[in-house]
C-alpha positions as CSV (number, residue, x, y, z in Angstrom):
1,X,-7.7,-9.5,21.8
2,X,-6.7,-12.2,24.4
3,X,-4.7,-13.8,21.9
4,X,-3.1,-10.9,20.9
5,X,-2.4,-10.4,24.4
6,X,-0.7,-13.5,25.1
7,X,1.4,-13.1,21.6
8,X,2.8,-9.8,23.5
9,X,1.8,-7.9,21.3
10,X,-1.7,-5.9,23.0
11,X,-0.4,-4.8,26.1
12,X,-3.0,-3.7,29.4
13,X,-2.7,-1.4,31.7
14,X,-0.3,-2.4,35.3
15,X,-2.7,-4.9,37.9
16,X,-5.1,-5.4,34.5
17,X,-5.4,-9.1,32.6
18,X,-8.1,-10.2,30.3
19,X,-11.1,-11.0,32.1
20,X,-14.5,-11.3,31.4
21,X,-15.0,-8.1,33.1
22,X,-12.8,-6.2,30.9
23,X,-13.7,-2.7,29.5
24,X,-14.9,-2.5,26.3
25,X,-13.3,0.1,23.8
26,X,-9.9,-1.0,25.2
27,X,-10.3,1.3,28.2
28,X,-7.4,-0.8,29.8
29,X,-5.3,-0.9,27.1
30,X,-1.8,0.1,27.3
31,X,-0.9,1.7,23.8
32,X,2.2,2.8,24.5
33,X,3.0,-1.2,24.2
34,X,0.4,-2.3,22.5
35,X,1.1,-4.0,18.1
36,X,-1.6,-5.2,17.1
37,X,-5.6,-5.4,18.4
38,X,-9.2,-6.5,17.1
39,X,-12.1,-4.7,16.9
40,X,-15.5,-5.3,15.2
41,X,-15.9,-9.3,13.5
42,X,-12.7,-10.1,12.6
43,X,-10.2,-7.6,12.0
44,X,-7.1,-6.7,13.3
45,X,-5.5,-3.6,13.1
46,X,-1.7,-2.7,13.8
47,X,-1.1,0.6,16.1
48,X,0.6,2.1,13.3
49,X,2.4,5.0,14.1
50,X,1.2,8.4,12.2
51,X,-2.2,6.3,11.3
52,X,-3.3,5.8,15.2
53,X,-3.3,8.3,17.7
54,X,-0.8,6.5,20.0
55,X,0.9,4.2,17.0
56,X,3.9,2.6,18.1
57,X,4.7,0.0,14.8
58,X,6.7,1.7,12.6
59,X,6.3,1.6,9.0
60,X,8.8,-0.3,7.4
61,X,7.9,-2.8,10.8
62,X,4.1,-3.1,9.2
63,X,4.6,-6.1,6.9
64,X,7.1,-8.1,8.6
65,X,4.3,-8.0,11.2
66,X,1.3,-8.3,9.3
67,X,3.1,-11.3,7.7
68,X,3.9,-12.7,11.3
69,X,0.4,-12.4,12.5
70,X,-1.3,-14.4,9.6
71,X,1.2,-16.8,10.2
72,X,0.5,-17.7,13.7
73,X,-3.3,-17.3,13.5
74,X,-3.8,-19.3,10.2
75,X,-4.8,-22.7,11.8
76,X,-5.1,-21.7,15.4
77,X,-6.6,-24.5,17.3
78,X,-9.4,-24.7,19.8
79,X,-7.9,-26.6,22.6
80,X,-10.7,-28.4,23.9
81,X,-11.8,-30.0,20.6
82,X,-8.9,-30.1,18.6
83,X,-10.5,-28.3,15.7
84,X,-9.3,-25.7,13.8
85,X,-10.6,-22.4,14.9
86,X,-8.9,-19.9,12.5
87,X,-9.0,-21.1,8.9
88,X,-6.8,-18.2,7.9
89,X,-5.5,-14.6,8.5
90,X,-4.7,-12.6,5.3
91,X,-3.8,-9.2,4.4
92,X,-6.7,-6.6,3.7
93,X,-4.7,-6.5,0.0
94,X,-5.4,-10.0,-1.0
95,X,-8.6,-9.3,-0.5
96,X,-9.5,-5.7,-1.2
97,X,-9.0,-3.2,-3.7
98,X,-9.7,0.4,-5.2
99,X,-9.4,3.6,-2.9
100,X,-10.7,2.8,0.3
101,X,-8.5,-0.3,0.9
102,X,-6.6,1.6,3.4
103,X,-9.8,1.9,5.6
104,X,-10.2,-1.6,5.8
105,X,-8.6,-4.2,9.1
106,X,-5.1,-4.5,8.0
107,X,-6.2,-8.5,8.4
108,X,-9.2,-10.1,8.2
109,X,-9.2,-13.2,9.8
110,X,-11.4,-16.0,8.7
111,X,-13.1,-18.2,11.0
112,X,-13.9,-22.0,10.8
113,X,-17.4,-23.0,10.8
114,X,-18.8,-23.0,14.1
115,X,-16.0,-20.1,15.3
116,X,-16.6,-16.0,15.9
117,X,-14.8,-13.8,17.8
118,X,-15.8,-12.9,20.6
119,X,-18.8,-10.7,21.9
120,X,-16.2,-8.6,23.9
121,X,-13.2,-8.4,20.8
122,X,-15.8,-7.0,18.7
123,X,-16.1,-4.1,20.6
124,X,-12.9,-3.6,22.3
125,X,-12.8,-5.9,25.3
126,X,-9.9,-8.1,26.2
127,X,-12.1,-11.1,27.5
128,X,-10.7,-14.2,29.4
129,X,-9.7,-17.5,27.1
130,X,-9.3,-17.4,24.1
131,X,-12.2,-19.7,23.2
132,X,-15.8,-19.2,24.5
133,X,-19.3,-20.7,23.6
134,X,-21.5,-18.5,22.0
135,X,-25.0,-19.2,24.3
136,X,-26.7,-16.0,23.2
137,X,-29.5,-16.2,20.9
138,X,-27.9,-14.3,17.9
139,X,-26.1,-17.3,16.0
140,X,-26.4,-15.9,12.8
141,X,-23.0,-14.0,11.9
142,X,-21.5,-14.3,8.6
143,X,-17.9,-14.2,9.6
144,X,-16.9,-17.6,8.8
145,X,-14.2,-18.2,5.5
146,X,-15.9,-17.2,2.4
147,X,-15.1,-20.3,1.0
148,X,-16.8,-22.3,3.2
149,X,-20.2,-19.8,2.3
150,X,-21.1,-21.3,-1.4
151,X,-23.4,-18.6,-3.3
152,X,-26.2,-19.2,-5.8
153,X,-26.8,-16.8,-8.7
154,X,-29.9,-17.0,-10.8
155,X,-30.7,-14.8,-13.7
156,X,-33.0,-14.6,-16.1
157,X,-30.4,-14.5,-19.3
158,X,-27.3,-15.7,-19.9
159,X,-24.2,-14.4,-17.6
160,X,-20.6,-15.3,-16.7
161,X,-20.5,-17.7,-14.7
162,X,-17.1,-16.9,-13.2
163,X,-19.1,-14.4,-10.9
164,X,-17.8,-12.5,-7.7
165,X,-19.7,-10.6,-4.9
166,X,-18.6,-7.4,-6.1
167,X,-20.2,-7.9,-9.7
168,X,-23.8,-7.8,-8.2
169,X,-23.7,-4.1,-8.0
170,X,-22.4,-3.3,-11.0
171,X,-24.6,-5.7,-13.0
172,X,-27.8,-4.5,-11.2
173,X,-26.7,-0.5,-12.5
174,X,-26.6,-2.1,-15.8
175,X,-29.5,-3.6,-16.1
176,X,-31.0,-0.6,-14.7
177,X,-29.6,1.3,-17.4
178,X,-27.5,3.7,-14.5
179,X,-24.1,4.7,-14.4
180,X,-21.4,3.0,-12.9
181,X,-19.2,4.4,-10.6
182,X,-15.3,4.4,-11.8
183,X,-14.3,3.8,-8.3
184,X,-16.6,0.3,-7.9
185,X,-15.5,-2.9,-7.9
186,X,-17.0,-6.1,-9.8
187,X,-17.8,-6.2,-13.5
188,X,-21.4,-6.3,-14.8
189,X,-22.2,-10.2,-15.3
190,X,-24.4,-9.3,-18.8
């Protein structure tokens, strides 16, 4: 949210900056100004107008933006080591699909090993800096690129091996001998 922030694009409330004292659940958040903001672990959400209650991007302003936004956060940098923080920002499309895609973060942004977003982001805060160390005792988020998460499937008979996360559900229904749902995603892998 800081870095949306400094983009011009989340705006706060007059006398309020990010801070590590920030309100959580953009309590200082000036919608009537505000583009684009982050909530939960990794996605960013445009203040669409007719979709949120104070919306202010228009529709045919959506894409152009959502376009913008993955441009500038693909390869953002941490300053203070020189490595690449965001691997890449990319449009809940590329990555979803089937009728609840329009639920989804309009991006999801996909961190670089070592890299989160922040404690306060996830829940609505607008913290100070735009990089922090992470010196709680919860290290364990998968948030980072999925390419950078390799997966091992066993089975115990032959399968495809050009396998996807969203086949594991639908091949454990089959094996089961249960339905699947029309509206699921993934393939059965037998």
């Amino acid at each position: 949210n800081t870095w949306h922030h400094d983009q011009g694009l989340l705006a706060q409330n007059p006398n309020k900056r990010p801070s590590d004292e920030a309100a959580d659940f953009f309590h200082h958040v000036d919608w009537s100004r505000t583009k684009a903001y982050a909530l939960g672990l990794g996605g960013v959400y445009l203040n669409l107008a007719g979709r949120e209650g104070q919306g202010i991007v228009a529709a045919d302003e959506a894409q152009p933006l959502k376009s913008q936004l993955a441009r500038k956060l693909s390869g953002l940098v941490d300053p203070q080591t020189g490595r690449v923080a965001v691997r890449s920002a990319v449009a809940r499309e590329e990555v979803y699909r089937g009728p609840y895609t329009a639920e989804a973060p309009d991006l999801l942004v996909n961190f670089a090993e070592g890299y989160r977003c922040s404690w306060a982001t996830t829940l609505g805060g607008v913290p100070q800096g735009h990089f922090e160390d992470n010196t709680r005792r919860w290290a364990g988020d998968h948030i980072i690129d999925p390419l950078l998460v390799p997966g091992v499937l066993l089975m115990s008979r032959p399968f495809r091996t050009k396998a996807r996360l969203t086949d594991l559900a639908p091949t454990i229904l089959a094996a089961l001998g249960a339905p699947i749902p029309q509206a699921m995603e993934g393939e059965p892998l037998v």
